[in-house]
C-alpha positions in Angstrom: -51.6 -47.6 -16.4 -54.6 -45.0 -16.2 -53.5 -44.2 -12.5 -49.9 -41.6 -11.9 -47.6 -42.6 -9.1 -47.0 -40.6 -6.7 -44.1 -39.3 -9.0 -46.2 -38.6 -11.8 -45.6 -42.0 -14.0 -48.1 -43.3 -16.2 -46.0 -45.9 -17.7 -43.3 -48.5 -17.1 -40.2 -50.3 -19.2 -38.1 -53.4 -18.4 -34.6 -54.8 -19.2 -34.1 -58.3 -19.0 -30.5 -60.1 -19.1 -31.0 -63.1 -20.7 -28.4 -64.7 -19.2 -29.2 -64.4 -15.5 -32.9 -63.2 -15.7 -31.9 -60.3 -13.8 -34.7 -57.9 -14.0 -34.3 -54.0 -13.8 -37.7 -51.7 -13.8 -38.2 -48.3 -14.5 -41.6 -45.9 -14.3 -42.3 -43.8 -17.2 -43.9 -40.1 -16.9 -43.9 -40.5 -20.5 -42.9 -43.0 -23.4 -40.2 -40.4 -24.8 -38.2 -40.9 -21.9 -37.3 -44.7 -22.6 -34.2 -43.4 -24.3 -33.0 -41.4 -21.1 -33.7 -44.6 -19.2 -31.5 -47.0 -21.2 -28.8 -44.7 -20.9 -29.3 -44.2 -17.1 -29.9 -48.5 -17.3 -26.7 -48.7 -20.0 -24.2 -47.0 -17.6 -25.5 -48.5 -14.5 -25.0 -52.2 -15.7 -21.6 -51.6 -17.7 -20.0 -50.1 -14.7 -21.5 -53.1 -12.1 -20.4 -55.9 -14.6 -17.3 -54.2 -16.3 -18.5 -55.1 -19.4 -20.0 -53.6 -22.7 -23.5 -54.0 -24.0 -23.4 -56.0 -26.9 -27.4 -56.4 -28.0 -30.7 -55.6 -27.1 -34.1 -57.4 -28.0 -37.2 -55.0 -28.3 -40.3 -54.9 -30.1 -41.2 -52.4 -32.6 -42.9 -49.8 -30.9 -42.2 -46.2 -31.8 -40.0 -45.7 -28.7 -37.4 -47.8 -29.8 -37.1 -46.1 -33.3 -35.4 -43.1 -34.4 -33.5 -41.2 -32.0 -33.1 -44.5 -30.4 -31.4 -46.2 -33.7 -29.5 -43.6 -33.8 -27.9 -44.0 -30.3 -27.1 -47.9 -31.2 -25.4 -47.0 -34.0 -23.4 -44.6 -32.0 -22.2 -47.1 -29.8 -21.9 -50.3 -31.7 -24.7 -51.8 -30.0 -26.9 -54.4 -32.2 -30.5 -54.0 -32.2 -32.8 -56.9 -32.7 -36.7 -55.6 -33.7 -39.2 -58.1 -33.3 -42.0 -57.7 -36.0 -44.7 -55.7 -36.0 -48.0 -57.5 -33.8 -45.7 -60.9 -33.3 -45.4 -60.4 -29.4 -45.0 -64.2 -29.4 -41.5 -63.4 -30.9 -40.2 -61.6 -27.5 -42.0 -63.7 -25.1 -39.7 -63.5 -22.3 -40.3 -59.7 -21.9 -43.8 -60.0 -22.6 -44.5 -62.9 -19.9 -42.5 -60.4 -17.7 -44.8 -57.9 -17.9 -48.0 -60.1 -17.6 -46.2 -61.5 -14.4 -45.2 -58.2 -13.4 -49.3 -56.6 -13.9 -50.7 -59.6 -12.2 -48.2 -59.1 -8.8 -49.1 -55.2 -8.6 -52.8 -56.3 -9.1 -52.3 -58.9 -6.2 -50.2 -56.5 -3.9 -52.7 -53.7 -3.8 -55.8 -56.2 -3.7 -54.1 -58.0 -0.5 -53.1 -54.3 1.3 -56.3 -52.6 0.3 -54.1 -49.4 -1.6 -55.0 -47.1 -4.1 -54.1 -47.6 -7.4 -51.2 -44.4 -7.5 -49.1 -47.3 -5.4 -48.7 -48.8 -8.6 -45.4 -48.1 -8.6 -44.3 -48.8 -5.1 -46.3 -52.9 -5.4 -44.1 -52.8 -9.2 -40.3 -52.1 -8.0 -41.4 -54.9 -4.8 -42.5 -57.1 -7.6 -39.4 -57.3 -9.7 -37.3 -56.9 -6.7 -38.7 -60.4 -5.0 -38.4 -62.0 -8.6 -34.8 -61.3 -8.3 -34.6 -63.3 -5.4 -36.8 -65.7 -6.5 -35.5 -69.2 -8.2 -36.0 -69.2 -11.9 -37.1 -72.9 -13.9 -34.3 -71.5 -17.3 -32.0 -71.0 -14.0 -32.5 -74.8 -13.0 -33.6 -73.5 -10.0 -31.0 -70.5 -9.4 -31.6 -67.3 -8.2 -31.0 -64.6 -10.9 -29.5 -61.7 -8.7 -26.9 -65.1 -7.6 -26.5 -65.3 -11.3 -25.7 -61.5 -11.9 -23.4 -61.1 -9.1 -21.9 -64.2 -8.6 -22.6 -64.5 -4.9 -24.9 -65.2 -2.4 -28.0 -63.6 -2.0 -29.5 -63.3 1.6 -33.0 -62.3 2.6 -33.1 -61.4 6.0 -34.2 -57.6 4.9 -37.6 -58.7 3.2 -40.7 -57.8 4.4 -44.2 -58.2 4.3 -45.6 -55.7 1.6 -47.9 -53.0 3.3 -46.9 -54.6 7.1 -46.9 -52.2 9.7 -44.2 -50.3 10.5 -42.6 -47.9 13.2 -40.3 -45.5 11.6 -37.5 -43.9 13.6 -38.0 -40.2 14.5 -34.8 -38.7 14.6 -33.9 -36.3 18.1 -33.3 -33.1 16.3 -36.9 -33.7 14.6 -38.8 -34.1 18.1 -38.5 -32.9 21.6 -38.3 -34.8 24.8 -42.0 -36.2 25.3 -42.7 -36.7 21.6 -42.7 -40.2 20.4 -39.7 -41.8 18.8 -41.2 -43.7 16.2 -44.3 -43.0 14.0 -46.8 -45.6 12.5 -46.3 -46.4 8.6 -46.9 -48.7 6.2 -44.4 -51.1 4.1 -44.4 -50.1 0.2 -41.4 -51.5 -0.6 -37.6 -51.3 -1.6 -35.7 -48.5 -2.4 -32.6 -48.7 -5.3 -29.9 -49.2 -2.9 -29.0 -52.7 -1.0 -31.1 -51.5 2.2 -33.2 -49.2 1.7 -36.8 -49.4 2.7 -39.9 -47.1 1.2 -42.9 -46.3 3.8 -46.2 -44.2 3.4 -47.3 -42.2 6.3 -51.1 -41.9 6.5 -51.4 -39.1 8.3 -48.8 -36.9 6.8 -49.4 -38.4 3.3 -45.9 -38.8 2.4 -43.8 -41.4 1.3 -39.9 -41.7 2.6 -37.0 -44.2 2.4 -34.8 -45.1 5.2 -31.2 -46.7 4.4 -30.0 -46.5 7.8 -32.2 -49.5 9.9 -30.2 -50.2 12.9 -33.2 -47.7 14.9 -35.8 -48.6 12.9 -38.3 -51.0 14.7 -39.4 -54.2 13.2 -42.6 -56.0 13.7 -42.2 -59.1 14.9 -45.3 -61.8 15.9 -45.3 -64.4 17.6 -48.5 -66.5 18.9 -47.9 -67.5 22.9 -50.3 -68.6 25.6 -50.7 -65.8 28.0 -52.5 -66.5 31.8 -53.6 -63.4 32.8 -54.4 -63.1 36.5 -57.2 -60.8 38.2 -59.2 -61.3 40.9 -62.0 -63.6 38.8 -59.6 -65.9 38.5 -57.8 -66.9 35.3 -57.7 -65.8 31.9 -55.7 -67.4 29.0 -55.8 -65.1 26.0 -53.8 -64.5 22.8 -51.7 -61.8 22.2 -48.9 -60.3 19.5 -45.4 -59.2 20.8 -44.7 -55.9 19.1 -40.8 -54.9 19.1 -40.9 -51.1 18.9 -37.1 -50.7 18.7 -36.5 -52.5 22.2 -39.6 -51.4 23.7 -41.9 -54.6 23.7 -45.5 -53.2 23.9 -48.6 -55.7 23.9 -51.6 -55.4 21.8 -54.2 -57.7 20.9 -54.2 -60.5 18.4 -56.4 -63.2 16.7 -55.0 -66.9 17.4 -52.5 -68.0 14.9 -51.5 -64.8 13.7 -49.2 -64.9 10.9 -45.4 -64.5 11.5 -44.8 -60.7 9.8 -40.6 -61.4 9.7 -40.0 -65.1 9.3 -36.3 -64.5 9.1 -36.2 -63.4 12.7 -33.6 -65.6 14.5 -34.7 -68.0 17.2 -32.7 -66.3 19.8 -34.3 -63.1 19.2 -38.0 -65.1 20.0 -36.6 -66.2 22.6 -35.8 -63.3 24.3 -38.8 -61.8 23.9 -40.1 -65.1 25.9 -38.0 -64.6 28.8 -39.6 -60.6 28.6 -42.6 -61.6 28.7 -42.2 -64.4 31.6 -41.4 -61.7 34.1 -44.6 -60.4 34.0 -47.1 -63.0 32.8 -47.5 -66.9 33.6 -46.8 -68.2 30.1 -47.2 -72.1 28.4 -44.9 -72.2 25.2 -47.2 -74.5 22.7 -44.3 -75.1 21.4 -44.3 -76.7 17.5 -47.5 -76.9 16.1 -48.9 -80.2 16.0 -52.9 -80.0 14.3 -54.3 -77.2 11.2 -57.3 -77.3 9.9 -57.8 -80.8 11.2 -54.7 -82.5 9.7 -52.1 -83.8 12.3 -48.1 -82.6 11.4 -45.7 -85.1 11.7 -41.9 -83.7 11.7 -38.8 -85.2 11.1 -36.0 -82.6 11.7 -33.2 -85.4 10.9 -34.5 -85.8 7.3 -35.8 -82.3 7.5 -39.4 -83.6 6.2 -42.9 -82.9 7.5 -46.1 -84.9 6.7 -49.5 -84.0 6.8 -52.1 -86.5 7.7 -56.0 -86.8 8.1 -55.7 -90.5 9.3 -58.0 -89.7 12.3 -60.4 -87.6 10.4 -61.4 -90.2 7.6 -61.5 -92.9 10.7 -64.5 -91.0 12.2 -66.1 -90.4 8.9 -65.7 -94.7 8.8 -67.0 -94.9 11.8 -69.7 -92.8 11.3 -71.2 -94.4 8.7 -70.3 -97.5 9.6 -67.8 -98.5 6.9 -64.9 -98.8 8.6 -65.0 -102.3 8.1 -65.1 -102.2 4.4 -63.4 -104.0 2.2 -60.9 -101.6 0.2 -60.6 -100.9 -3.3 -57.7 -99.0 -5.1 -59.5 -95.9 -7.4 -61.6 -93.3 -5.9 -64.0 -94.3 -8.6 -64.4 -97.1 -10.9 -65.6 -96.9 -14.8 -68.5 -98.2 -14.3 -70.3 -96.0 -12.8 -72.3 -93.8 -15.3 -74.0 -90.7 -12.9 -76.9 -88.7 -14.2 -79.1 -86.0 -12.9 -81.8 -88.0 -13.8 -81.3 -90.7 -11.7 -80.2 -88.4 -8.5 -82.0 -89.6 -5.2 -84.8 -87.0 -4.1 -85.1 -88.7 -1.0 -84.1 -91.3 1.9 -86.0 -94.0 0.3 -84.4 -93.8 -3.1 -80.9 -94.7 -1.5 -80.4 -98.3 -1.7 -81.4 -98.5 -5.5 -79.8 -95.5 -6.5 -76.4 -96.0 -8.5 -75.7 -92.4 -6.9 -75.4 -93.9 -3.0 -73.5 -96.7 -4.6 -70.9 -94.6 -5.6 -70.6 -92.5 -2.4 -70.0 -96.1 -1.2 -67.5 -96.8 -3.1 -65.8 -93.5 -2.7 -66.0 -94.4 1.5 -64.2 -98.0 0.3 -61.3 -96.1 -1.2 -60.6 -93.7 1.8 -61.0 -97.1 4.1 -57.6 -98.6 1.7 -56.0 -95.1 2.1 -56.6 -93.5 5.3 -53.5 -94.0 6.2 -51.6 -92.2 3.2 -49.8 -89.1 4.0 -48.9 -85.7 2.2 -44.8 -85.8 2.1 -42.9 -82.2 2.3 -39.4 -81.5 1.8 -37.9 -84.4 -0.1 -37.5 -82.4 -3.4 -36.2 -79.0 -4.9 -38.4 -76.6 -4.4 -40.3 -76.6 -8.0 -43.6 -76.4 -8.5 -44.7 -79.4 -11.0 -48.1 -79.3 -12.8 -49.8 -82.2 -14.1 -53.0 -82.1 -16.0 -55.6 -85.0 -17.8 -59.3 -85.0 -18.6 -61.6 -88.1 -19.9 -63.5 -88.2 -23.3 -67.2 -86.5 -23.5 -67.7 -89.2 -19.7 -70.6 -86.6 -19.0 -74.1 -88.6 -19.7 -75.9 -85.3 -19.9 -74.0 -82.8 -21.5 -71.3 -85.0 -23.3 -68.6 -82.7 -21.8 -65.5 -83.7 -20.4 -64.3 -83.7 -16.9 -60.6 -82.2 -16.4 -58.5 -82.6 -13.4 -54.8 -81.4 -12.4 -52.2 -82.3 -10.0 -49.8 -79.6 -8.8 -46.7 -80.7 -6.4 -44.2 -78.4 -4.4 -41.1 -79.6 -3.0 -42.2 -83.7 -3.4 -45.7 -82.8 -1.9 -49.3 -82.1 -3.1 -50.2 -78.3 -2.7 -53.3 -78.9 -4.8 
């Protein structure tokens, strides 16, 4: 990294059981301290597990040599070099630390932080891949793997979310404020701990203890707000500042900061807010971006559908009475620039329009199709084809891909 942490580190080393997948990360002031780390990492694991360490996998860097063979040696521990500039040869730990890069980069792009929070977006990183199932797993969870228990994730949250930390009493007097605004950087090493950055102090601390510590918690409600004009409905965002509910306001469909947040918790903060304002509960949502939901809380599926959009496009254009056909588009049709319509007149003999046609045909035979969610593990599945040199005027080809979540399309 060219950026320090707020600790001073410049660099970072992994471990990887390759067992479990269990990930453990550590940040580097310097490479000579990868020794002091695998002895930090070598006790830590040995102790958890009760077991020795056996072998260890590494490339052939210069930090893995010397003192460091030396320390094997010492305690009968077998170490495997992979050969000079054949990364391929350790690709698990190298596709871990391309994974690893490309989550910081996305965590600091997404919460708009400087680059010396590195370090905070890379411990969050390998701390949500823990939790996270793995394919080699067949789905598991690698920290359920490791410990041989459940894992539970009611303590994640939104990286760089708001955040009130607790002021404790012997730290402020009577009419000081018992929280202060933060933001979210992460997990700490133990089970519970929390990391936050105060901007105005400049700091960051940790918080184990989080029975006082306010969580943010949004939820999107109709509001009528009376005056003497008359009636307002507006949107607003329930704030939970450790039992004091204050009000601020929100875009529509703001996005749900805690998602683990039980029902009955949302629900009390309904009744709250029915004591002082005249409230509709939408209740589930039924239309996005003009898609209708369907749900099914039996067979705990949910379908998307654009049935009523295409109709109007039918409609529209006055194919709705078209006879269907089964392809989006047949082989045929071979479209060039050169033959593109340049203006109204141009469209009945234009092989161009006939295809848009033919196109309508296809959604006429399939309108009533929907996007399936929730019938299978949650895997994402990619599938990928392309024709042969189909372009008339470039003789390139024309790729496409399929990628399915769960039994349903996400792209």
């Amino acid at each position: 990294m060219k950026v320090r942490t707020f600790g001073g580190s410049l660099y970072f080393v992994t471990f990887i059981d390759d067992c479990s997948r269990k990930l453990w990360v550590y940040a580097l002031k310097s490479k000579d301290q990868v020794l002091s780390v695998f002895k930090q990492f070598q006790a830590f694991v040995e102790r958890e597990i009760g077991k020795k360490l056996k072998c260890i996998c590494s490339d052939s860097g210069g930090e893995y040599c010397g003192s460091f063979d030396e320390y094997y040696k010492q305690h009968g521990i077998r170490h495997q070099k992979m050969p000079p500039k054949t990364p391929q040869l350790n690709g698990l730990a190298e596709r871990m630390n391309r994974t690893l890069v490309e989550r910081v980069r996305c965590l600091l792009s997404e919460a708009k932080l400087p680059g010396s929070f590195w370090g905070e977006a890379l411990y969050t990183a390998a701390h949500v891949i823990n939790l996270s199932p793995a394919i080699a797993l067949q789905s598991d969870v690698p920290d359920r793997v490791w410990y041989g228990k459940d894992v539970f994730y009611d303590h994640l949250h939104v990286f760089s979310c708001k955040a009130f930390v607790h002021v404790p009493k012997d730290e402020r007097s009577k009419l000081d404020a018992k929280t202060r605004q933060c933001v979210f950087i992460g997990y700490g090493h133990d089970d519970f701990s929390h990391r936050f950055y105060d901007p105005v102090e400049k700091s960051v601390s940790g918080l184990v203890d989080l029975d006082p510590t306010p969580t943010l918690v949004s939820v999107t409600l109709d509001v009528v707000e009376h005056d003497n004009n008359g009636e307002n409905v507006q949107d607003v965002q329930v704030e939970n500042n450790g039992g004091d509910n204050t009000i601020v306001d929100a875009p529509a469909h703001r996005a749900v900061d805690e998602p683990t947040v039980p029902l009955r918790r949302i629900n009390l903060l309904k009744k709250e807010l029915s004591k002082s304002f005249a409230m509709k509960d939408l209740g589930l949502a039924r239309q996005i971006l003009g898609m209708e939901i369907i749900y099914d809380r039996k067979s705990k599926k949910l379908w998307l559908s654009q049935e009523k959009y295409i109709e109007k496009v039918l409609q529209r254009f006055y194919m709705n009475k078209a006879k269907a056909v089964s392809t989006p588009l047949a082989n045929h049709f071979k479209l060039s620039t050169r033959h593109a319509p340049f203006d109204d007149d141009e469209k009945a003999r234009i092989d161009h329009w006939n295809a848009v046609k033919w196109i309508m045909r296809y959604l006429r035979g399939t309108s009533s199709l929907k996007l399936c969610f929730g019938i299978g593990e949650p895997i994402l599945h990619g599938y990928t084809d392309s024709d042969l040199a189909r372009d008339v005027d470039t003789r390139k080809s024309t790729s496409g891909y399929l990628v399915t979540f769960a039994g349903g399309v996400v792209a």
